[in-house]
MDAnalysis code that builds the backbone (N, CA, C; Angstrom):
import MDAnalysis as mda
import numpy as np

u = mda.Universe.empty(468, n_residues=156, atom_resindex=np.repeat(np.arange(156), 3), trajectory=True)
u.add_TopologyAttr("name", ["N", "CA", "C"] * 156)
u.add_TopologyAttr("resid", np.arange(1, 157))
u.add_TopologyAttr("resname", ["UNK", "UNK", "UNK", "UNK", "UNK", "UNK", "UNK", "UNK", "UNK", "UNK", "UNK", "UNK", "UNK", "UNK", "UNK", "UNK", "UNK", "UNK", "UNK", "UNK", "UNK", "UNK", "UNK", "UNK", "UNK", "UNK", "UNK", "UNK", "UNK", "UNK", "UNK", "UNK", "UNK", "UNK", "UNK", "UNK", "UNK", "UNK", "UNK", "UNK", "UNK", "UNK", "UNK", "UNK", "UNK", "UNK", "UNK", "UNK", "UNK", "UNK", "UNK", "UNK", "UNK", "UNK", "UNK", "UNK", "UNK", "UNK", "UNK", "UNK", "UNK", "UNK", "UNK", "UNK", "UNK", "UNK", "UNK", "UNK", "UNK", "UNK", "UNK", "UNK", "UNK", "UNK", "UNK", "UNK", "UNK", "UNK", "UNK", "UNK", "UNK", "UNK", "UNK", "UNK", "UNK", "UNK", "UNK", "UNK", "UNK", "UNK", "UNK", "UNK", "UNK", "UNK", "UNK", "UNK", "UNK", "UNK", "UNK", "UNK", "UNK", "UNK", "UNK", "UNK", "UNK", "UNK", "UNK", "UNK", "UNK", "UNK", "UNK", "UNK", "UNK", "UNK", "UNK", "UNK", "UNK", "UNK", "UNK", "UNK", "UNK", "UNK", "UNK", "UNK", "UNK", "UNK", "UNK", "UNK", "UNK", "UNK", "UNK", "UNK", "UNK", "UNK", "UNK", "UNK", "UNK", "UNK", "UNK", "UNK", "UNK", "UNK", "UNK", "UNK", "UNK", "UNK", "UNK", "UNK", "UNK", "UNK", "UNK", "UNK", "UNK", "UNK", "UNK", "UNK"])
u.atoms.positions = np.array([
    [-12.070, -20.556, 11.323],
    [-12.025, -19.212, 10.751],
    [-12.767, -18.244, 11.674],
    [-12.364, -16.985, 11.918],
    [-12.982, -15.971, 12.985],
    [-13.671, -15.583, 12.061],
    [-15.095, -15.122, 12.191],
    [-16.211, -14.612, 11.966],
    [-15.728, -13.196, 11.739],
    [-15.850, -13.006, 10.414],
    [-15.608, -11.238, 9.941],
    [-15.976, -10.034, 10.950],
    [-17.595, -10.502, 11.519],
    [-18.262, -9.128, 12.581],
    [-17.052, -9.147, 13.769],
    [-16.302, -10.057, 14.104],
    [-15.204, -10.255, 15.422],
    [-13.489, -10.004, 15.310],
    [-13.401, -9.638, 14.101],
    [-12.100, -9.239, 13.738],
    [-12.017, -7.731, 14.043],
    [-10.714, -8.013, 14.411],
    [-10.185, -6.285, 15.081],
    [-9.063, -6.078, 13.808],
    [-9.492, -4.962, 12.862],
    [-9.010, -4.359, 11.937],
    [-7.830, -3.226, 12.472],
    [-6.533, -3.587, 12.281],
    [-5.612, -3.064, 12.295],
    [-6.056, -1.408, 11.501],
    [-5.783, -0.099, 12.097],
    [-6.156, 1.117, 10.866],
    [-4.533, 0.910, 10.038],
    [-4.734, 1.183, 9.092],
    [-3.455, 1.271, 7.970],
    [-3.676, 1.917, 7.339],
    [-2.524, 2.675, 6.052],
    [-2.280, 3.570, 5.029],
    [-1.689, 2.733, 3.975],
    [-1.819, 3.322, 2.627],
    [-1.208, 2.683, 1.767],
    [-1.304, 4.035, 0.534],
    [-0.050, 4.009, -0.366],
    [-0.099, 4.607, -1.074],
    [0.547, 4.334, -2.521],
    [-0.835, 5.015, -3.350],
    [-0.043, 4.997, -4.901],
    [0.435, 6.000, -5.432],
    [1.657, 6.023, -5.401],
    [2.407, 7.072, -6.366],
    [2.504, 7.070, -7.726],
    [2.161, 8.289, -8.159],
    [1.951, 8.655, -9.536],
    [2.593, 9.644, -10.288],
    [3.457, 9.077, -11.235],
    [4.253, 10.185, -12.107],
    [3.087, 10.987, -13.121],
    [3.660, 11.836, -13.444],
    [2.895, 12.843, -14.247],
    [2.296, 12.354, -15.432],
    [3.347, 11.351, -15.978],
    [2.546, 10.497, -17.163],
    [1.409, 9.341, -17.095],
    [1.289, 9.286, -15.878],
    [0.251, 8.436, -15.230],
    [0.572, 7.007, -14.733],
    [2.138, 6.930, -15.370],
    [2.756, 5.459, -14.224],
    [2.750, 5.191, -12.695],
    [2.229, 4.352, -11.944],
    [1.969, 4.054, -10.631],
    [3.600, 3.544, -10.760],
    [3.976, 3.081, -9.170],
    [4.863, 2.771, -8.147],
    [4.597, 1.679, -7.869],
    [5.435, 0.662, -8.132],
    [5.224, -0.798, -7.327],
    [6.477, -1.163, -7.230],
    [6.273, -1.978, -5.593],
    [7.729, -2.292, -5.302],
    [7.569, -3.988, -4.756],
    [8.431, -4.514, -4.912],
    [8.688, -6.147, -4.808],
    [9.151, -6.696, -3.409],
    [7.991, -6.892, -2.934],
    [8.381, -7.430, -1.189],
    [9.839, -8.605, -1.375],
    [10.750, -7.725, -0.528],
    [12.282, -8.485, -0.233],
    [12.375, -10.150, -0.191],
    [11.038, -10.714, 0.730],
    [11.339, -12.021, 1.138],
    [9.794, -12.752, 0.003],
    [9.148, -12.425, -0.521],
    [8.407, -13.128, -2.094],
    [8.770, -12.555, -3.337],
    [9.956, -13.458, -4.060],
    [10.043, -12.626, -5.273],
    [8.722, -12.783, -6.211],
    [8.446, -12.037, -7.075],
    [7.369, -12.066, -7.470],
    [5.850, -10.883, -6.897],
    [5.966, -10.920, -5.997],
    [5.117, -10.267, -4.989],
    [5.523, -8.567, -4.591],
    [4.445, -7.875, -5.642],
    [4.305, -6.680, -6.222],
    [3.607, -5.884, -5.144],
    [3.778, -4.670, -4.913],
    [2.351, -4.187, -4.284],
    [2.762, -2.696, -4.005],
    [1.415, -2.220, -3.575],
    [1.882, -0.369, -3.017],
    [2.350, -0.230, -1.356],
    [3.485, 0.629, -1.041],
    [4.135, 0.989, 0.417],
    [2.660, 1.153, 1.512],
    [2.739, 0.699, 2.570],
    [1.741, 0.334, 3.090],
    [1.898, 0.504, 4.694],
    [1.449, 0.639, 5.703],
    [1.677, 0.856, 6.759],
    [1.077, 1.018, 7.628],
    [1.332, 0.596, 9.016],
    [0.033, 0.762, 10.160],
    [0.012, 2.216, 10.843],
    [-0.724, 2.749, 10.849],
    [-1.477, 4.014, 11.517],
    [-0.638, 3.814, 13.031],
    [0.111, 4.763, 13.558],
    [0.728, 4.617, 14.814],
    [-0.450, 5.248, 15.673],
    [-0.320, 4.843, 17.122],
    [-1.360, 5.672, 18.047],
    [-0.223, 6.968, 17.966],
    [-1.759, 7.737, 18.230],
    [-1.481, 9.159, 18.425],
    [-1.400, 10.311, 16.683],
    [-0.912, 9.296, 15.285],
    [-0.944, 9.475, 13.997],
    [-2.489, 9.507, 13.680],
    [-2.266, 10.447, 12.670],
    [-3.815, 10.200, 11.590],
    [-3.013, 10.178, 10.584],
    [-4.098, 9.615, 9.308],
    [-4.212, 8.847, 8.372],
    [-2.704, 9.509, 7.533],
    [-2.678, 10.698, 7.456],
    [-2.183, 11.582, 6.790],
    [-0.502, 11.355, 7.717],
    [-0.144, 12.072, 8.340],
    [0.997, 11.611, 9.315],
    [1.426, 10.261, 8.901],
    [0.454, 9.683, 9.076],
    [0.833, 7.894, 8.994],
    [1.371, 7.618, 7.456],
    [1.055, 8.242, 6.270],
    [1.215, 7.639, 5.196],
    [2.664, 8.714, 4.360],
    [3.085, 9.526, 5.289],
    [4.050, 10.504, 5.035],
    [5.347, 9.951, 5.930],
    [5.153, 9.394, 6.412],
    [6.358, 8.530, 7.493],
    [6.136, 7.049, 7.166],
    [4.985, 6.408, 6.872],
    [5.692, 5.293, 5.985],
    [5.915, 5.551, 4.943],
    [5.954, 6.434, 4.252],
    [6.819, 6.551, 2.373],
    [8.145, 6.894, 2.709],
    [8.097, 7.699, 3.879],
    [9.733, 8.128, 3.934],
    [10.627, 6.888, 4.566],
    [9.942, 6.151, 5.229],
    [10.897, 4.713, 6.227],
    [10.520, 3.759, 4.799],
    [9.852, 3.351, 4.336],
    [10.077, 1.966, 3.470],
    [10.664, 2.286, 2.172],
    [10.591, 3.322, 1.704],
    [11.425, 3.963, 0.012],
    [11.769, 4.859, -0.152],
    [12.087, 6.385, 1.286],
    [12.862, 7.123, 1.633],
    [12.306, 8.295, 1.064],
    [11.254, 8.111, 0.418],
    [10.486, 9.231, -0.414],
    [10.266, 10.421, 0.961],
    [10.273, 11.631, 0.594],
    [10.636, 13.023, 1.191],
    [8.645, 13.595, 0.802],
    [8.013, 14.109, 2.186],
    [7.090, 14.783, 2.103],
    [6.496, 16.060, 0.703],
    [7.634, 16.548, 0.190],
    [7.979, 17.612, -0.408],
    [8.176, 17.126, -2.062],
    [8.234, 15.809, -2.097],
    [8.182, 15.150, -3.375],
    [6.555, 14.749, -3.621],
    [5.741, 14.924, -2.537],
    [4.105, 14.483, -3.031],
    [3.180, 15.178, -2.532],
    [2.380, 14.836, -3.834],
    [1.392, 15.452, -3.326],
    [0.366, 14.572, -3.246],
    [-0.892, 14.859, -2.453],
    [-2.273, 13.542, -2.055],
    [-3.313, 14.457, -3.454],
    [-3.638, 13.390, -4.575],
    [-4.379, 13.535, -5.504],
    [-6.292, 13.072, -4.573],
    [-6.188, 12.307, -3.864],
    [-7.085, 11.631, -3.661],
    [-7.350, 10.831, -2.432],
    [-7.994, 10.728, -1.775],
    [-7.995, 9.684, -0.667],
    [-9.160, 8.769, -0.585],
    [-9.282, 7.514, 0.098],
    [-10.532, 6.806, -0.444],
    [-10.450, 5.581, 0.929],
    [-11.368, 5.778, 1.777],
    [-11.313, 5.008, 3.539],
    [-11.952, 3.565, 3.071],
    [-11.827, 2.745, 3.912],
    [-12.732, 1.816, 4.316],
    [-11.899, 0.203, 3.425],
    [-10.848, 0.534, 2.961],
    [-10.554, -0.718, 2.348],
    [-10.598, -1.917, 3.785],
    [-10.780, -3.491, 3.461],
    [-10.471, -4.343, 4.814],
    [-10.204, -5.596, 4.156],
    [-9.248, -6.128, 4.597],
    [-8.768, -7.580, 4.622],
    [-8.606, -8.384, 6.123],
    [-8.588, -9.391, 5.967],
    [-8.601, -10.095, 6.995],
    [-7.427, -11.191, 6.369],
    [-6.547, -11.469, 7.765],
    [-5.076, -12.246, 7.462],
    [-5.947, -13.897, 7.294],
    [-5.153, -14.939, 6.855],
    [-5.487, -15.915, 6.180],
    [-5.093, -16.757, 7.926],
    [-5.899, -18.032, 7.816],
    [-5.760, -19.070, 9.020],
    [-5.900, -18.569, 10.369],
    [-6.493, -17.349, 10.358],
    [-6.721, -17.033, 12.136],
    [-6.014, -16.082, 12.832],
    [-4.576, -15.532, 11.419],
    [-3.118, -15.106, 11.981],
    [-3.529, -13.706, 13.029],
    [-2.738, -13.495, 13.725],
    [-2.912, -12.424, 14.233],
    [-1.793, -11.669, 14.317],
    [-1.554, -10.496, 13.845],
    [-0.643, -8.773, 14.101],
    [-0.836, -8.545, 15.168],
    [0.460, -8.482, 16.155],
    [0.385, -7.592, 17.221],
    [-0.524, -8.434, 18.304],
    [-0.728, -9.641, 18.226],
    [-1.483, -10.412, 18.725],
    [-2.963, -9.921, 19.238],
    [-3.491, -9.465, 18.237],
    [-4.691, -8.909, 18.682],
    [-5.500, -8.631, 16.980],
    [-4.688, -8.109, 16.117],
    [-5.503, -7.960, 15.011],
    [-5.788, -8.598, 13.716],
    [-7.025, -9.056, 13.476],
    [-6.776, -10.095, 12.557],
    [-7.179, -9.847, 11.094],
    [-6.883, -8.471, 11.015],
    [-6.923, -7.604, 9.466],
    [-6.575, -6.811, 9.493],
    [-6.975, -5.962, 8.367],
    [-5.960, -4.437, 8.099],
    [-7.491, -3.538, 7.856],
    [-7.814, -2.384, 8.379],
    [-8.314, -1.222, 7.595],
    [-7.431, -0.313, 6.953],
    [-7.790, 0.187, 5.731],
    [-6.707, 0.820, 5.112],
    [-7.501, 2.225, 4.755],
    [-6.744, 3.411, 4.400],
    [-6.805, 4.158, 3.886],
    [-5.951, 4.758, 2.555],
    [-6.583, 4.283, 1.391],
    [-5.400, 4.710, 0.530],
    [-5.410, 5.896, -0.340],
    [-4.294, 6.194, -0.664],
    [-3.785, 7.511, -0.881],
    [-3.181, 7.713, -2.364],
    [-3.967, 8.428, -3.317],
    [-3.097, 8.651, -4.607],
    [-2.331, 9.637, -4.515],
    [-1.331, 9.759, -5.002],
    [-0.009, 10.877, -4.638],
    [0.750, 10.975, -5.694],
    [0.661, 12.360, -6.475],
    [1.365, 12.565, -7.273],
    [3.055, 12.857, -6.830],
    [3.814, 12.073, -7.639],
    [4.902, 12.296, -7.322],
    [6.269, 12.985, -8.243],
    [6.645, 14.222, -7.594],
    [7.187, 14.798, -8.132],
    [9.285, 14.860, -8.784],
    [9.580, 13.539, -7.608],
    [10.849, 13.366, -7.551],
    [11.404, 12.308, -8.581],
    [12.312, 11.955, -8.847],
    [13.155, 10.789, -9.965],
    [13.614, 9.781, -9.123],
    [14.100, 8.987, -9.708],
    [14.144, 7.200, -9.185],
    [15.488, 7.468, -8.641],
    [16.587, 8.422, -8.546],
    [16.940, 8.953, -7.414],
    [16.900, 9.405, -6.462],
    [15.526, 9.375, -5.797],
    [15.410, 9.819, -5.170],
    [14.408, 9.368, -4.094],
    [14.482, 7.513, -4.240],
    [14.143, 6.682, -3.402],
    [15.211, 5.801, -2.631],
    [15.198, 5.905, -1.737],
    [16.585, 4.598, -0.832],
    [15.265, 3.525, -0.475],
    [15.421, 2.526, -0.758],
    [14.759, 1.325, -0.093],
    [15.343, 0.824, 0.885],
    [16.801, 1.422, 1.251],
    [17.369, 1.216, 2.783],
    [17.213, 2.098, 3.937],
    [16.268, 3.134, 3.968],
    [15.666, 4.040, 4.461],
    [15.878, 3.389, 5.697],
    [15.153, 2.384, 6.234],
    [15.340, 2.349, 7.861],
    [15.455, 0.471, 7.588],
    [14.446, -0.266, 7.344],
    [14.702, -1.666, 7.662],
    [14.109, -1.970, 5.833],
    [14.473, -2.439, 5.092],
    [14.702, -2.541, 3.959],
    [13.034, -3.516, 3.556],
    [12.034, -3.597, 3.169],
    [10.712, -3.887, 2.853],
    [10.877, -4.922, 1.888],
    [11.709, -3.985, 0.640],
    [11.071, -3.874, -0.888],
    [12.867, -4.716, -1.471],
    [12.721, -5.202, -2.162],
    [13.603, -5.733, -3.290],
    [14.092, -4.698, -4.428],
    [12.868, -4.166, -4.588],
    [13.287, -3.086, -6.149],
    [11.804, -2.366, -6.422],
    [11.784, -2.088, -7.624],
    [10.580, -1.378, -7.806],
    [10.830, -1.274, -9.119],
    [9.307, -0.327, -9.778],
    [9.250, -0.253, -10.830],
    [8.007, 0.449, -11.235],
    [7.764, 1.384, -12.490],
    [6.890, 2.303, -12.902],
    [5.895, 0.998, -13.798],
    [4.313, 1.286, -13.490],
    [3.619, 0.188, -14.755],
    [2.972, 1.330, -14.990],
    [2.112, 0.863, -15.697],
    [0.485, 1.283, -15.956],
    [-0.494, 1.157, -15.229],
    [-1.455, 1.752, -15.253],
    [-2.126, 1.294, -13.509],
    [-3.136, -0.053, -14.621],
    [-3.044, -0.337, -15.336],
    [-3.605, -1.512, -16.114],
    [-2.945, -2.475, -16.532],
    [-1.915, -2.391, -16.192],
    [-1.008, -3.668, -16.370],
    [-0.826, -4.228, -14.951],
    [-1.259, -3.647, -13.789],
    [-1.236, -4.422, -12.549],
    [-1.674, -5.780, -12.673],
    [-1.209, -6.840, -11.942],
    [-1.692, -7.917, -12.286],
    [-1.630, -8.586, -10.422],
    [-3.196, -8.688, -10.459],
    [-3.569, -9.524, -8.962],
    [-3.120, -10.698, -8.633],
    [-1.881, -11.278, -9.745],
    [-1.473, -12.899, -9.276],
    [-0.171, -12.565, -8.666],
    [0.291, -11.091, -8.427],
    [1.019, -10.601, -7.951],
    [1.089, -10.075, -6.014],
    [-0.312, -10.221, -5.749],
    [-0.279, -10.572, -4.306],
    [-1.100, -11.379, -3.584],
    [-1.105, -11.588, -2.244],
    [-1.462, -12.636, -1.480],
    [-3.163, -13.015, -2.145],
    [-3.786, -14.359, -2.136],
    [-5.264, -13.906, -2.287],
    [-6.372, -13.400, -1.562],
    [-5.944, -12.960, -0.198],
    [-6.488, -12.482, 0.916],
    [-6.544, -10.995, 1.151],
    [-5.433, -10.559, -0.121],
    [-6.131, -8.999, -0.279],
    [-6.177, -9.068, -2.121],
    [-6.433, -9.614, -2.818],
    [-6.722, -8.989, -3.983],
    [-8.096, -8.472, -4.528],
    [-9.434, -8.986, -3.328],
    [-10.331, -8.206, -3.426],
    [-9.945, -6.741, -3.143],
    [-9.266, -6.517, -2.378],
    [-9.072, -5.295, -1.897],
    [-8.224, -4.169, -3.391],
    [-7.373, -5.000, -3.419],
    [-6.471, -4.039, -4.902],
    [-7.661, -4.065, -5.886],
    [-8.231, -5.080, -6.024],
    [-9.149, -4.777, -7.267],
    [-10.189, -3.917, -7.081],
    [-10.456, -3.536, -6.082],
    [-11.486, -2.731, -5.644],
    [-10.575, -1.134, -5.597],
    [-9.708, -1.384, -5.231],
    [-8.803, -0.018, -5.193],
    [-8.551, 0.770, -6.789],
    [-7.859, -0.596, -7.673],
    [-8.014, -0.503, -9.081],
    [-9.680, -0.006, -10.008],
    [-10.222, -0.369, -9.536],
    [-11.116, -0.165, -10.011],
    [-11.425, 1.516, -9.526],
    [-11.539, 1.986, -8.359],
    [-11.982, 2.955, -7.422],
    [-11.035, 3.933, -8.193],
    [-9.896, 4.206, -8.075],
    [-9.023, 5.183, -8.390],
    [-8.590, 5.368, -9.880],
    [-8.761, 3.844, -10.806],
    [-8.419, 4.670, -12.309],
    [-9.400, 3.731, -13.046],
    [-10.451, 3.499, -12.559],
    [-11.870, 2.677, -13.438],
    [-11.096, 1.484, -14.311],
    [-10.338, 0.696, -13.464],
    [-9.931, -0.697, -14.178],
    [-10.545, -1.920, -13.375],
    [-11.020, -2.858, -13.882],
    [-11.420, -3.717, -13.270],
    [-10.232, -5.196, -13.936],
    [-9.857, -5.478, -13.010],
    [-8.836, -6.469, -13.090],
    [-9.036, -8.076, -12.666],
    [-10.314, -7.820, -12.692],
    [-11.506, -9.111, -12.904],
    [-10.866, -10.513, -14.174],
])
């Protein structure tokens, strides 16, 4: 196992979209059925945080700049990939920045074939009905910490 202080943290974005009634956005990674989570994405060189999380909503679920708005932002999330793996052969976690975003458009008005297809489907919850057996266990400290951070649920 690489020693946490020696991991090179990928920067990333991730975002929760939020309808007016307070339902979050979760969409079902294509190749784990079962496996829930928020649109997510690596920070390109030359992008900041903001750039980065407005061009991955529009490439993974086709969502349009002009449909959201940023309620919130919150730095420093980190995971580290499981067995040593390495991204890009160099990084062996994610820093994230995630993003609450009210969203103003209808379920017409997502293509999940936007550019290379991510997601399986999707679906509106409760931000308390999220359930952490829904992704990898190598980031569910991270969602639960996010859950907790953005709508005071602890999913403990």
């Amino acid at each position: 196992m690489i020693p946490p202080e020696t991991i090179v943290y990928r920067p990333n974005v991730a975002a929760i979209l939020q309808r007016e009634n307070g339902d979050i956005f979760v969409a079902e990674r294509i190749n784990i059925k079962g496996a829930w989570q928020f649109p997510q994405g690596g920070i390109d060189e030359g992008e900041n945080a903001e750039t980065a999380l407005f061009r991955e909503l529009e490439e993974e679920i086709g969502v349009k700049r002009e449909m959201l708005q940023i309620i919130q932002r919150r730095d420093g999330y980190r995971y580290a990939f499981t067995k040593g793996r390495l991204k890009y052969g160099i990084y062996g976690g994610q820093e994230q920045a995630y993003f609450l975003c009210g969203f103003s458009g209808a379920d017409i008005d997502f293509n999940l074939d936007a550019t290379h297809r991510e997601f399986a489907g999707f679906r509106w919850i409760k931000p308390a009905d999220f359930d952490l057996d829904w992704v990898p266990k190598f980031k569910r400290q991270v969602y639960r910490q996010v859950m907790l951070d953005f709508f005071g649920i602890d999913l403990a």
